[in-house]
DRENZA-127753 format. One record per residue (C-alpha): residue number from 1; residue in one letter; chain; y, x, z. Coordinates in steps of 0.001 Angstrom, whole numbers. Example, Ala and Ser with C-alpha at 12.3 -4.5 7.8 and 13.67 -1.06 7.14 Angstrom:
# residues 2
> num;residuo;cadena;v;u;w
> 1;A;A;-4500;12300;7800
> 2;S;A;-1060;13670;7140
END
This chain:
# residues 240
> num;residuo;cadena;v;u;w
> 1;X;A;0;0;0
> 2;X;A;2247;2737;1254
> 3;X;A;1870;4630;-2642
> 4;X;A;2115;1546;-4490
> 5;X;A;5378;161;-2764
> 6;X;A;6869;3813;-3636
> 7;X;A;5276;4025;-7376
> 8;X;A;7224;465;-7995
> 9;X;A;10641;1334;-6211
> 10;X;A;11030;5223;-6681
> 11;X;A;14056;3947;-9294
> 12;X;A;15569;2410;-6185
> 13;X;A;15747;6070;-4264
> 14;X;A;16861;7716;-6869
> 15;X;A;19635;5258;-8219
> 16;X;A;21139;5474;-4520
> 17;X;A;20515;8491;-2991
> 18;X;A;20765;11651;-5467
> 19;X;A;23524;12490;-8187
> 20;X;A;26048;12094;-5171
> 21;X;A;25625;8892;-4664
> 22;X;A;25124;8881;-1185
> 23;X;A;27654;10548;1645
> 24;X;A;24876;11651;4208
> 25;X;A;23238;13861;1476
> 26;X;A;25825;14930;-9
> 27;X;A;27934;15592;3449
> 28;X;A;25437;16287;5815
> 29;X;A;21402;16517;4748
> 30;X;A;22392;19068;2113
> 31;X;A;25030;21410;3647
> 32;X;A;21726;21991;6476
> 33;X;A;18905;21960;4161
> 34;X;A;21417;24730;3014
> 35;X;A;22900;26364;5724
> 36;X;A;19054;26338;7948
> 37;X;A;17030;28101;5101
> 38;X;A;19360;30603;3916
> 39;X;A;17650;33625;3444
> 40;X;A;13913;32490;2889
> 41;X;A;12531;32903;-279
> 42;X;A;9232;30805;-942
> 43;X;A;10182;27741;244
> 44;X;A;7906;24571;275
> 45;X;A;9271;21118;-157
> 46;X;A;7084;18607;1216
> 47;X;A;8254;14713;55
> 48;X;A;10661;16134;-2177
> 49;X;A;11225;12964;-4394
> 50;X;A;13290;13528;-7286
> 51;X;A;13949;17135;-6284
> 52;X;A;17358;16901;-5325
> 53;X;A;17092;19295;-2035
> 54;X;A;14406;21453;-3920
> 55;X;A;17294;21991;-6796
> 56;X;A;20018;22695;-4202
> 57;X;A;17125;25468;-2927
> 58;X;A;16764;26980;-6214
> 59;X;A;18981;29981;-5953
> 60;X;A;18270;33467;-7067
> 61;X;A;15451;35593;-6124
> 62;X;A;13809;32366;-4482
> 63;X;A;10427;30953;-5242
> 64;X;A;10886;27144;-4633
> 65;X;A;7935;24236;-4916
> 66;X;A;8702;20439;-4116
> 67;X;A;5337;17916;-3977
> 68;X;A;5053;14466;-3601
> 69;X;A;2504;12047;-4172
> 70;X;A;4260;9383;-5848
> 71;X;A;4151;10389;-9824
> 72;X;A;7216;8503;-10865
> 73;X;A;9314;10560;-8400
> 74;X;A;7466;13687;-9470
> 75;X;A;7783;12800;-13427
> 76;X;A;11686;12583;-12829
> 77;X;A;11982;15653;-10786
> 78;X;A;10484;17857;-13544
> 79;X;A;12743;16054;-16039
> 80;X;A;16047;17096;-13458
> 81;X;A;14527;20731;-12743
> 82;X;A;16660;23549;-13449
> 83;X;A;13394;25539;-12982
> 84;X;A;11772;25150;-10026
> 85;X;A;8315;23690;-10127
> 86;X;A;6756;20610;-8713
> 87;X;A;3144;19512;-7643
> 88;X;A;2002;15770;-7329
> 89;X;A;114;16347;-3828
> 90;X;A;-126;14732;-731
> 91;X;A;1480;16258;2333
> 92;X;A;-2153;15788;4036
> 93;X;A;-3809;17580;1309
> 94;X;A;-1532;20520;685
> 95;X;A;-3356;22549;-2636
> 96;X;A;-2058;25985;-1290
> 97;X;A;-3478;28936;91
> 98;X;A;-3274;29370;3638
> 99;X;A;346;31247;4727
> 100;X;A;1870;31500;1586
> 101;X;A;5611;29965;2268
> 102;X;A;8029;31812;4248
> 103;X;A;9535;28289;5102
> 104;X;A;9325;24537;4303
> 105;X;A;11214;21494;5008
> 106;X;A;10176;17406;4725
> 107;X;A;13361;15716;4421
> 108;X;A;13094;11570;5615
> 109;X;A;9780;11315;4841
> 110;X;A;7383;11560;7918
> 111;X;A;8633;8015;8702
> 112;X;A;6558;7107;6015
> 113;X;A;3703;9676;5834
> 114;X;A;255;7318;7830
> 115;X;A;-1538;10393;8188
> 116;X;A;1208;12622;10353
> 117;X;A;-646;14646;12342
> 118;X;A;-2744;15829;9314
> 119;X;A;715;16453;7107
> 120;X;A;2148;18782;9983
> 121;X;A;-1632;20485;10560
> 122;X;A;-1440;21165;6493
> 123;X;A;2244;22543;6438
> 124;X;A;1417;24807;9570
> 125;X;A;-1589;25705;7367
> 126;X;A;311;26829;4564
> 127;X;A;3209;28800;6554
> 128;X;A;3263;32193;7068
> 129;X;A;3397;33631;11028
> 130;X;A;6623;33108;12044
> 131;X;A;7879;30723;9038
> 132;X;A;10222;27982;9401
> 133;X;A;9516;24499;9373
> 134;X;A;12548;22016;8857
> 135;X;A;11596;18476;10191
> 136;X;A;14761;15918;9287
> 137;X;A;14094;12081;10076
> 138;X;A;15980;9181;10419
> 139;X;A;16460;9142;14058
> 140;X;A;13439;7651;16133
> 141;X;A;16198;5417;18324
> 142;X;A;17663;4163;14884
> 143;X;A;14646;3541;13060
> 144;X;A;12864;1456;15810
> 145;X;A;11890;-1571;14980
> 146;X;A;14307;-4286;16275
> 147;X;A;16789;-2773;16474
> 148;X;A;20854;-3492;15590
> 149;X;A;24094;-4444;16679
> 150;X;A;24664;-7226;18936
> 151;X;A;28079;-8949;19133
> 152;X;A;28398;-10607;22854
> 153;X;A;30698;-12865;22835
> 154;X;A;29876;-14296;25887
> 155;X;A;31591;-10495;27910
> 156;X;A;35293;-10971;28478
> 157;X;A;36273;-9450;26650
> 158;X;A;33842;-9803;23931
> 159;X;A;31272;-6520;23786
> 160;X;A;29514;-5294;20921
> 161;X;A;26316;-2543;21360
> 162;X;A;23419;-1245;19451
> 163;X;A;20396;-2649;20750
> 164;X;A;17152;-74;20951
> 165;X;A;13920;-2226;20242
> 166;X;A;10319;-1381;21767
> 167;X;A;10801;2475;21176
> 168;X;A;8256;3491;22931
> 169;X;A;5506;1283;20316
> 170;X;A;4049;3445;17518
> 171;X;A;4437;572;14501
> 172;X;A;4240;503;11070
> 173;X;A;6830;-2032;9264
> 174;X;A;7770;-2833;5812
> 175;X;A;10842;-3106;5620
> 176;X;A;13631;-4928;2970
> 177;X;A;15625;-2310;2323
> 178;X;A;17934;-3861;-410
> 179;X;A;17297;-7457;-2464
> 180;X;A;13192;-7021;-3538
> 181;X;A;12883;-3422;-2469
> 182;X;A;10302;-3074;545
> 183;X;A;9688;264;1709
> 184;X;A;7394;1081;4150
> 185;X;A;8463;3022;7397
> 186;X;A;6278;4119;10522
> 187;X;A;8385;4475;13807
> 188;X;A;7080;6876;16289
> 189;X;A;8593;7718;19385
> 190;X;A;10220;11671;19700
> 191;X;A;7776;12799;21622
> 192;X;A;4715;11707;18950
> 193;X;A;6305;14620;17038
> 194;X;A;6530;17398;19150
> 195;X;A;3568;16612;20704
> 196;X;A;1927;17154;17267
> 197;X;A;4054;19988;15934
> 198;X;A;3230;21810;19365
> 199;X;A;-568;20864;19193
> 200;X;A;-302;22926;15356
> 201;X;A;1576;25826;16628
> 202;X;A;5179;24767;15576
> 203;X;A;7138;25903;18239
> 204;X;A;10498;23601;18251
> 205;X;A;13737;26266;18428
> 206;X;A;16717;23841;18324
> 207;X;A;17207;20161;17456
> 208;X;A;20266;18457;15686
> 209;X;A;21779;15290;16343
> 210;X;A;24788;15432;14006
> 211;X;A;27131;12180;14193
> 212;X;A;27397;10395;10565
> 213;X;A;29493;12049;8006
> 214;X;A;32828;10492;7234
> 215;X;A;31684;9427;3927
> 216;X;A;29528;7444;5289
> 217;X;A;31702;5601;8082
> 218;X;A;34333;4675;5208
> 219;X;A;31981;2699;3457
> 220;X;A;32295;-140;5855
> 221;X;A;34857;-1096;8224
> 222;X;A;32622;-1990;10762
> 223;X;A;30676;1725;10640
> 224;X;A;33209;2856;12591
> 225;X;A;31525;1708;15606
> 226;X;A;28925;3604;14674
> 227;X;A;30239;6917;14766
> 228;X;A;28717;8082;17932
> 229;X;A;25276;7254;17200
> 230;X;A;22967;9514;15341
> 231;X;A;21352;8467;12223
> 232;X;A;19698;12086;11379
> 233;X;A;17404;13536;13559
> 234;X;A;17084;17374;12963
> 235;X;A;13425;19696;14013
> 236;X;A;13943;23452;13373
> 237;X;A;10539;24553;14156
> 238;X;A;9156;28188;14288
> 239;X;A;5181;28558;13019
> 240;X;A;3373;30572;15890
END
């Protein structure tokens, strides 16, 4: 199910969130993707879509790979490359040697990967000792199901305040993203992660919690409330 829905609405991603159409990659998720693997050469994309961070990694004297396993997303990064390659794998069935990447990163895609534990056990496989390991997700507190604003008017004066639904409930939901475009998402609580980056000897060095970008916050008047809650969720993980 989790394939199919991404096979039928990959146009969906990549109408709204490459070729600058979106603020939070093009203000925030790609300045970091820069800025925290700068300097690493053989770099590993895992979930790369249509390629956009994998491009942005392309620079010279670096040896750059995105995979995904959804073929229409892998069909259009090949057509956008500007000569890095791409592999239509799964992230739990990585077809690399063991310790060949100096670093890799999985940009907003664990919250849809089933299999998690076996997609971090296969990119710990293929890193070399001390390699990098960039985890970005849309924030656990964010993502959780049932979640949102709530506008009490009932306070004097009237309140308004993000609601956090039953975080602590590993669920899988589909969800509606835009009019007839259901994506699947899995929300796990924080600790699900580490646990299973620890258990795989990814050692977690730091952890990001950047506000949204101003692009993003002028879209809507009423993202301005919004400011001071973190939609990114940032893992910079060192392979033991």
């Amino acid at each position: 199910m989790t394939e199919e829905l991404w096979e039928t609405h990959a146009d969906w991603w990549q109408r709204g969130f490459s070729k600058g159409a979106d603020p939070e990659y093009e203000e925030q998720i790609l300045p970091l993707a820069a800025d925290l693997l700068k300097g690493f050469t053989r770099i590993l994309d895992v979930g790369c879509g249509e390629g956009q961070i994998t491009r942005l990694l392309n620079v010279a004297n670096s040896q750059i790979l995105g995979v995904d396993a959804t073929k229409a997303q892998i069909y259009e990064a090949a057509a956008r490359s500007t000569g890095e390659g791409y592999v239509r794998a799964s992230a739990e069935a990585l077809p690399f040697r063991n310790h060949v990447f100096d670093a890799s990163i999985a940009c907003l895609v664990f919250e849809h990967i089933v299999e998690m534990e076996d997609a971090i056990r296969e990119i710990s496989r293929v890193l070399r000792p001390a390699g990098r390991f960039v985890l970005m997700l849309n924030h656990p507190l964010l993502q959780t199901p049932g979640s949102g604003w709530v506008d009490d008017h009932m306070a004097d004066p009237p309140d308004q305040y993000w609601r956090i639904g039953d975080y602590l409930i590993e669920q899988e939901t589909v969800e509606e993203v835009e009019l007839g475009v259901h994506i699947p998402f899995i929300h796990r609580p924080l600790s699900i992660y580490v646990n299973a980056l620890s258990e795989n000897g990814l050692t977690v060095e730091r952890m990001l919690e950047p506000a949204p970008p101003q692009g993003f916050i002028e879209r809507h008047e009423s993202y301005a409330a919004a400011s001071f809650i973190p939609r990114l969720l940032v893992l910079i993980c060192r392979r033991g």
